[in-house]
TIVO-2410 file (N, C-alpha, C; in nm, 3 decimals):
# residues 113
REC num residu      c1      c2      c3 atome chaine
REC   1      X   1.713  -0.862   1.766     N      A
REC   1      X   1.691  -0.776   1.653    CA      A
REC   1      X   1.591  -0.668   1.693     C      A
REC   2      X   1.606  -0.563   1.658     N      A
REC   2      X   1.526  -0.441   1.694    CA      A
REC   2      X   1.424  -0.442   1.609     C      A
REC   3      X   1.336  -0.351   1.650     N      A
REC   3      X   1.186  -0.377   1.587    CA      A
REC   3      X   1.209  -0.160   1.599     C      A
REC   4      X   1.157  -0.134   1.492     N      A
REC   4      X   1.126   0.085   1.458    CA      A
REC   4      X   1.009   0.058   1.436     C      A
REC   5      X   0.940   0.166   1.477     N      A
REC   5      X   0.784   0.180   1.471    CA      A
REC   5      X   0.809   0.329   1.413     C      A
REC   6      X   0.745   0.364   1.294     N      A
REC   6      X   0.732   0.498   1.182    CA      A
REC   6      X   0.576   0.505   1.228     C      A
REC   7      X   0.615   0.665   1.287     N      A
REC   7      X   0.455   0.702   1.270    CA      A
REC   7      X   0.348   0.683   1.377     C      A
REC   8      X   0.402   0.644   1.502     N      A
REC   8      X   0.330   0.493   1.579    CA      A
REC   8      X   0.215   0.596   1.673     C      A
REC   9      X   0.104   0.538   1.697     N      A
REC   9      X  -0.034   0.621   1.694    CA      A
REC   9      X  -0.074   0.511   1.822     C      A
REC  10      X  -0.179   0.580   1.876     N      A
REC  10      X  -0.279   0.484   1.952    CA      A
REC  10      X  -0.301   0.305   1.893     C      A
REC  11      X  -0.348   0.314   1.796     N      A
REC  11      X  -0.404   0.197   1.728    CA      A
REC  11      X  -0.309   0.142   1.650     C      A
REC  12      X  -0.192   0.222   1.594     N      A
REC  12      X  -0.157   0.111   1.469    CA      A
REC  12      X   0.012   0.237   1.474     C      A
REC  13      X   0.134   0.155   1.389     N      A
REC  13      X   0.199   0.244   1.353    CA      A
REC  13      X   0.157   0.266   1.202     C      A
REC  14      X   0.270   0.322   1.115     N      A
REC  14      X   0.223   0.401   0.996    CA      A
REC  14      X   0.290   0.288   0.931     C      A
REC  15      X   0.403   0.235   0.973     N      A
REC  15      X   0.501   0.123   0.894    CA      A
REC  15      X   0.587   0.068   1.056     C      A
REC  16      X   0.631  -0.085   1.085     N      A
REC  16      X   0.696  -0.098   1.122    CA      A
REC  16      X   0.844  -0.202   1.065     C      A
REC  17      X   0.967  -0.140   1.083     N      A
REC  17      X   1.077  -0.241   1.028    CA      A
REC  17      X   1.125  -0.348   1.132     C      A
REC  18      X   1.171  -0.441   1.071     N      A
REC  18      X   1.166  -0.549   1.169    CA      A
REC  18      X   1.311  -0.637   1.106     C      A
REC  19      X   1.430  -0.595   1.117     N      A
REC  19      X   1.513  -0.652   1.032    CA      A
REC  19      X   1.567  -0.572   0.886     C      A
REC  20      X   1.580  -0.633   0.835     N      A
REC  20      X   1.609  -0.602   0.668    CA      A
REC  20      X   1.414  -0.586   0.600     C      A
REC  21      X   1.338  -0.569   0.678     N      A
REC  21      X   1.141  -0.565   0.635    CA      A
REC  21      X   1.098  -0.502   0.692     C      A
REC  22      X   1.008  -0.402   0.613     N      A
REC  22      X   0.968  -0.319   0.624    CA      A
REC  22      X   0.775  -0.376   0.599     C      A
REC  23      X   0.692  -0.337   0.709     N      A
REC  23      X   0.594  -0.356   0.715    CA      A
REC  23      X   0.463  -0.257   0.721     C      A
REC  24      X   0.428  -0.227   0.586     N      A
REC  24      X   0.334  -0.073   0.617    CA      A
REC  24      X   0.180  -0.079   0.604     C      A
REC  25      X   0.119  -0.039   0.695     N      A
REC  25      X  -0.022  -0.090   0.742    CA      A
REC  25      X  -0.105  -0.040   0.634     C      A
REC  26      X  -0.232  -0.058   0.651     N      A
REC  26      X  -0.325  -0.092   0.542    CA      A
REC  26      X  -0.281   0.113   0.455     C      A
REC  27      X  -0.322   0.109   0.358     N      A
REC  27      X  -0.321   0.263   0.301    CA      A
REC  27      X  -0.393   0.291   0.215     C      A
REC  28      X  -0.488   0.385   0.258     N      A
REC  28      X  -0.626   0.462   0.193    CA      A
REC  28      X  -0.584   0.551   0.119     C      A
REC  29      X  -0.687   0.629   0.034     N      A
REC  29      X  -0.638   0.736  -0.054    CA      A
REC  29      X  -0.768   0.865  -0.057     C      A
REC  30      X  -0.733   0.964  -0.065     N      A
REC  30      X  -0.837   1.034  -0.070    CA      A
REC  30      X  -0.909   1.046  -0.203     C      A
REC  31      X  -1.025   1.065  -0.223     N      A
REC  31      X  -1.104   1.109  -0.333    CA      A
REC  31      X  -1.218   1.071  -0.385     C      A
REC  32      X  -1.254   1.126  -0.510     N      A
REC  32      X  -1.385   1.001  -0.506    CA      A
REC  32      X  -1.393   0.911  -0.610     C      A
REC  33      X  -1.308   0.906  -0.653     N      A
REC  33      X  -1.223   0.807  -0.796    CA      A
REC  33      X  -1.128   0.673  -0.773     C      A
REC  34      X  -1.170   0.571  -0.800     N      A
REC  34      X  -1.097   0.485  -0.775    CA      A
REC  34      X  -0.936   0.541  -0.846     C      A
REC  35      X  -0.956   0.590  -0.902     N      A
REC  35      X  -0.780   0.631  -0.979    CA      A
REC  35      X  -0.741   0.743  -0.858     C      A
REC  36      X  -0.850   0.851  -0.822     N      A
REC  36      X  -0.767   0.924  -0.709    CA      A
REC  36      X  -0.755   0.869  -0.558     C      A
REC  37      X  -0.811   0.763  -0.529     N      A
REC  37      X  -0.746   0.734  -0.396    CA      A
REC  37      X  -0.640   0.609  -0.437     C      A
REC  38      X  -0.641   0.547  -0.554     N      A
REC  38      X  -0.545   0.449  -0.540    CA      A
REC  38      X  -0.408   0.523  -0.575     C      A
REC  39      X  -0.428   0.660  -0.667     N      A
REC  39      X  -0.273   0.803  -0.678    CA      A
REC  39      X  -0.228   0.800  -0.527     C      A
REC  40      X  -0.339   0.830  -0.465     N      A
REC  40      X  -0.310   0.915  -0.326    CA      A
REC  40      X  -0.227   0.822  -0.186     C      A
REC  41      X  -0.347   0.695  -0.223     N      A
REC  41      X  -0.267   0.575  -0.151    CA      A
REC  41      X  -0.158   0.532  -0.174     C      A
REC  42      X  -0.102   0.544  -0.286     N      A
REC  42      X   0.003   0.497  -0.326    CA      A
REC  42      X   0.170   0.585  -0.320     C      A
REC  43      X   0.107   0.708  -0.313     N      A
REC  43      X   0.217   0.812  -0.271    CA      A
REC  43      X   0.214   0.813  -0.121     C      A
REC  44      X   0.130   0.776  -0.050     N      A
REC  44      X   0.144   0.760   0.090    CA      A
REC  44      X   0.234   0.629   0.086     C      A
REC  45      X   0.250   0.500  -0.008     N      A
REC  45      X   0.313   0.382   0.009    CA      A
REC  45      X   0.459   0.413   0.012     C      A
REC  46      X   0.453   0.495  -0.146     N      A
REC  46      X   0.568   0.600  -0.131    CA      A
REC  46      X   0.705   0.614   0.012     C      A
REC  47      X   0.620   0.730   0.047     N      A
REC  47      X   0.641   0.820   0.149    CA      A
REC  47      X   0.684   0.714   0.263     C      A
REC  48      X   0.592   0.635   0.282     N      A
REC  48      X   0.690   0.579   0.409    CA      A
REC  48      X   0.751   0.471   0.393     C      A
REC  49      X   0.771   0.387   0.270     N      A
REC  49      X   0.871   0.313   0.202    CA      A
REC  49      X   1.034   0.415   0.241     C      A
REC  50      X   0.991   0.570   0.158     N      A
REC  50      X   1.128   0.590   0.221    CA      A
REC  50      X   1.148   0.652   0.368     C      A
REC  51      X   1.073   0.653   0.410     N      A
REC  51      X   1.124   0.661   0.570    CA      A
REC  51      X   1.188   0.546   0.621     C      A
REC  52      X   1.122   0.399   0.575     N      A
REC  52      X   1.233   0.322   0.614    CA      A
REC  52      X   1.340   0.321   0.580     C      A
REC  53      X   1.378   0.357   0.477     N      A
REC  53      X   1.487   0.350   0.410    CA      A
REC  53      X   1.431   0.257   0.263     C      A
REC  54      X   1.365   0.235   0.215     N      A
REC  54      X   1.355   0.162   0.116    CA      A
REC  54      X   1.279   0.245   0.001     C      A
REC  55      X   1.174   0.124  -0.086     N      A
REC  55      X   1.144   0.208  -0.218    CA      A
REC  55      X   1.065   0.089  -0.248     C      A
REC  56      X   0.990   0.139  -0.405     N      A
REC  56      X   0.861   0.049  -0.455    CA      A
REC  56      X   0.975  -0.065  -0.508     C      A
REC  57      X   1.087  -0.025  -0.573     N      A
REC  57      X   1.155  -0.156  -0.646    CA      A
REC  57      X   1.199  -0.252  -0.530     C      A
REC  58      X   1.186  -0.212  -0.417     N      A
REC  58      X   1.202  -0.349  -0.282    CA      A
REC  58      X   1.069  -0.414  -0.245     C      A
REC  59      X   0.974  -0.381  -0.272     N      A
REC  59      X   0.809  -0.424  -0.229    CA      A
REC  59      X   0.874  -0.601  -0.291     C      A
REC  60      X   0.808  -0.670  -0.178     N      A
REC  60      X   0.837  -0.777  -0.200    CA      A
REC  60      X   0.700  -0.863  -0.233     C      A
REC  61      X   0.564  -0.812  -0.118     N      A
REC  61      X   0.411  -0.847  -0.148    CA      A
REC  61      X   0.370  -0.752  -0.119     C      A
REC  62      X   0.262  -0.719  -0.191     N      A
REC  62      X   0.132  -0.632  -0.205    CA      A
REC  62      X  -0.006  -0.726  -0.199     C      A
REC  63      X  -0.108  -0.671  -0.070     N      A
REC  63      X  -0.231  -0.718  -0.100    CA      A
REC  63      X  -0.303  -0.615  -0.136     C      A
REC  64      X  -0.389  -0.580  -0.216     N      A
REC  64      X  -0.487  -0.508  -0.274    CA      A
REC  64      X  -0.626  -0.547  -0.271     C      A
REC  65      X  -0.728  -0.458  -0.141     N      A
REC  65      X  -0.828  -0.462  -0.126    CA      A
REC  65      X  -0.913  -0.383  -0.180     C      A
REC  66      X  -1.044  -0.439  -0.277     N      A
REC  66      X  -1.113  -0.288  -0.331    CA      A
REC  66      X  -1.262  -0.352  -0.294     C      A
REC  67      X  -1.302  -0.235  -0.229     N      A
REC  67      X  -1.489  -0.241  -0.210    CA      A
REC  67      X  -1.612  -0.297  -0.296     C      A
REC  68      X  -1.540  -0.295  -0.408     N      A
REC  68      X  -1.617  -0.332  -0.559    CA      A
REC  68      X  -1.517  -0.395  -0.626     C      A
REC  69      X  -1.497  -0.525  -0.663     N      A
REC  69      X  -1.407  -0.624  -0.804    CA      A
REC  69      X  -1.437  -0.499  -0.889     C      A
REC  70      X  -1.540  -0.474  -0.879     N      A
REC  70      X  -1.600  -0.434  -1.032    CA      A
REC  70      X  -1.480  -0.273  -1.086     C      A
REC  71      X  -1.394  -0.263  -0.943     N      A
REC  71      X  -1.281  -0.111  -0.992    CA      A
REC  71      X  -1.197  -0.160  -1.022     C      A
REC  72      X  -1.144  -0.361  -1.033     N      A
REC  72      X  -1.034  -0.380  -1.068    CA      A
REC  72      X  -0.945  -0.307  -1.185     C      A
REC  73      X  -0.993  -0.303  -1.307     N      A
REC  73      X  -0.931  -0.264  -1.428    CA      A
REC  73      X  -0.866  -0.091  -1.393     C      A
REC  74      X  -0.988  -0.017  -1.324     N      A
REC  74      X  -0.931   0.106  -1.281    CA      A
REC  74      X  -0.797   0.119  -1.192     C      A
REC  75      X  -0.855   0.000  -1.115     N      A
REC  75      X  -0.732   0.005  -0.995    CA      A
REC  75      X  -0.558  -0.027  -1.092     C      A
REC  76      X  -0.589  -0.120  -1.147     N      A
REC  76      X  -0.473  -0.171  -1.226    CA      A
REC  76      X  -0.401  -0.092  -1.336     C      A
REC  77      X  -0.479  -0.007  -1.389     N      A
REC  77      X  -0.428   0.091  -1.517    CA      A
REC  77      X  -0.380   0.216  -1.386     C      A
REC  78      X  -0.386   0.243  -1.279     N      A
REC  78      X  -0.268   0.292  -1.132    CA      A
REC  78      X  -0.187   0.252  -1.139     C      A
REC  79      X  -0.207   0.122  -1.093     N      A
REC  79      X  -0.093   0.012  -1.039    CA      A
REC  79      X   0.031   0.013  -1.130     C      A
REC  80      X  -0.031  -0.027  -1.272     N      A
REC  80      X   0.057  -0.065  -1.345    CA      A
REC  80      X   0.123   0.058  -1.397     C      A
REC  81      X   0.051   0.177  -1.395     N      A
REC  81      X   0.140   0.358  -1.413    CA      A
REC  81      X   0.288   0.385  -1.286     C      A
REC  82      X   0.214   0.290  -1.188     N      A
REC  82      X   0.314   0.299  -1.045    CA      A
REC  82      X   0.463   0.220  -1.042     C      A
REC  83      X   0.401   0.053  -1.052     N      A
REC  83      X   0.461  -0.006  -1.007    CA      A
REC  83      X   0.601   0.015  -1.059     C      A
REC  84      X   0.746  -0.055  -1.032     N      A
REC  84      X   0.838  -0.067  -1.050    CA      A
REC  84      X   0.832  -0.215  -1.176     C      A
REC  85      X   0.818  -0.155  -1.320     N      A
REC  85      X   0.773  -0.325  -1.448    CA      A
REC  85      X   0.949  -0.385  -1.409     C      A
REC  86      X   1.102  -0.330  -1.305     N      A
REC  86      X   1.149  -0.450  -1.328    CA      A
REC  86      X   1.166  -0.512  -1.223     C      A
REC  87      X   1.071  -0.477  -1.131     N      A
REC  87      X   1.050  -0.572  -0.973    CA      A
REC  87      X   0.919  -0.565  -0.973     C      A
REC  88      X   0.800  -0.624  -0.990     N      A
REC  88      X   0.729  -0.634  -0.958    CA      A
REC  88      X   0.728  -0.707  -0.853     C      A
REC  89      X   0.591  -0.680  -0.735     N      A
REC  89      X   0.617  -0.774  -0.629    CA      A
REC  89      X   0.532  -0.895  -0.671     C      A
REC  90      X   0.503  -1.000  -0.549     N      A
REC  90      X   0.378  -1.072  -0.545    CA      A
REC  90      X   0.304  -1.031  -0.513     C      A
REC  91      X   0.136  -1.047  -0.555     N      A
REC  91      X   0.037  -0.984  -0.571    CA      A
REC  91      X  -0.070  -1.031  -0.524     C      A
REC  92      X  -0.172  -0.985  -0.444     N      A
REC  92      X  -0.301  -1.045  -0.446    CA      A
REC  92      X  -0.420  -0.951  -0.486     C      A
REC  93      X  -0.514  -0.971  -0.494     N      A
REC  93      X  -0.639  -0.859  -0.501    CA      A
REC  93      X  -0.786  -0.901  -0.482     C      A
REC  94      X  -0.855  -0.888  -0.394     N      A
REC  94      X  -0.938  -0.964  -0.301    CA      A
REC  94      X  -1.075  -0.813  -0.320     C      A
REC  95      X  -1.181  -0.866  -0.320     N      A
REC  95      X  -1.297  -0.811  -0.294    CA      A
REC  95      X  -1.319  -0.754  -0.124     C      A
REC  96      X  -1.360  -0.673  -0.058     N      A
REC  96      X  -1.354  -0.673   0.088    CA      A
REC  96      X  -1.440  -0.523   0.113     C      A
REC  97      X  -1.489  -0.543   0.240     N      A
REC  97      X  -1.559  -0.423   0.303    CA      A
REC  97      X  -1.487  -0.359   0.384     C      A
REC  98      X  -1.422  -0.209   0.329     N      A
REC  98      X  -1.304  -0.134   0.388    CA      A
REC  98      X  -1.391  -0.074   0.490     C      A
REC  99      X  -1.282   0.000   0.610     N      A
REC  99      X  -1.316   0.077   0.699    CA      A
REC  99      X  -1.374   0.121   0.736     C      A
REC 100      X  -1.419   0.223   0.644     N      A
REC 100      X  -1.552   0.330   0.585    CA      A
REC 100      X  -1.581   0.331   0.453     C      A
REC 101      X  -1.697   0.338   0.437     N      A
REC 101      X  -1.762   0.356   0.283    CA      A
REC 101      X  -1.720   0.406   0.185     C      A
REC 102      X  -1.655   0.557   0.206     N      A
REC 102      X  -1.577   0.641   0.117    CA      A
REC 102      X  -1.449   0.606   0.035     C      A
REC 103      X  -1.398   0.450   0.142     N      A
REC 103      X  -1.286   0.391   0.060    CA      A
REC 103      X  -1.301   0.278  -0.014     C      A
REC 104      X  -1.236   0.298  -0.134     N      A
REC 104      X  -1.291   0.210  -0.261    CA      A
REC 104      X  -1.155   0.104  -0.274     C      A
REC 105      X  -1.043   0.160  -0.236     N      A
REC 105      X  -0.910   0.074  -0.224    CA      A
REC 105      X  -0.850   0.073  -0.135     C      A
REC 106      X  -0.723  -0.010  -0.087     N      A
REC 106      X  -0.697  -0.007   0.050    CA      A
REC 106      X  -0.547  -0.119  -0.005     C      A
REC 107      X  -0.474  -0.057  -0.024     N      A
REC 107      X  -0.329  -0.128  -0.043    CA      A
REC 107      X  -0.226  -0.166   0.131     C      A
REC 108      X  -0.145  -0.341   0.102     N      A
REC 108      X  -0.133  -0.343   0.188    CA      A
REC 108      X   0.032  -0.390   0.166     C      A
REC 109      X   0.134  -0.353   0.194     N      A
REC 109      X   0.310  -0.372   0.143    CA      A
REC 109      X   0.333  -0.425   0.237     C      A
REC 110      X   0.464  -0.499   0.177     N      A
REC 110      X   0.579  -0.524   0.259    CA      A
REC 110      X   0.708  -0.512   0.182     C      A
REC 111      X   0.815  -0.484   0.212     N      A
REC 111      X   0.934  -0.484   0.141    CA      A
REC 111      X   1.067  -0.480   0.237     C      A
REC 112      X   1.164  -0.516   0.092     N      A
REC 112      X   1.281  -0.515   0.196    CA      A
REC 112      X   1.316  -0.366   0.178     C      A
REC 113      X   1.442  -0.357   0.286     N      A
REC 113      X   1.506  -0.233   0.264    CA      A
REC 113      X   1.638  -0.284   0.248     C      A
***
């Protein structure tokens, strides 16, 4: 089975498919609003969902990392503007120390195509 690398960089690709799964690495968002980097991150989830060929109604798990619990409710009144209400995926959402300071969320997919 072939393995596509989208995007593929020194350190990391942008998404890799691996089969009928699509695997897209961690995704930041710009701004200084938990609502504008989780917009921004999430149109980047977008974007290379369809480069594989797929879409948010195939997301099969989502992990959701935010710098502060305390942006959950922000993060979620996004999420829930985003998501696909008749596929939702499985979900997690975990407290964690992102990359750099400036990022407050950090979404992590998988889906089929």
């Amino acid at each position: 089975m072939s393995i596509q690398r989208i995007e593929p960089a020194a350190r990391m690709s942008g998404a890799v498919v691996h089969g009928n799964t699509v695997y897209l690495a961690g995704q930041v968002g710009e701004g200084e609003s938990v609502t504008d980097q989780c917009k921004d991150a999430l149109a980047e989830v977008d974007r290379l969902l369809a480069a594989a060929g797929s879409n948010k109604s195939k997301i099969l798990q989502t992990i959701i990392y935010l710098s502060d619990i305390a942006y959950f409710g922000e993060m979620n009144a996004v999420w829930e503007s985003w998501v696909d209400p008749a596929n939702p995926p499985a979900r997690a959402t975990s407290e964690a120390k992102l990359a750099a300071p400036k990022y407050k969320v950090e979404f992590i997919v998988t889906a089929a195509i």
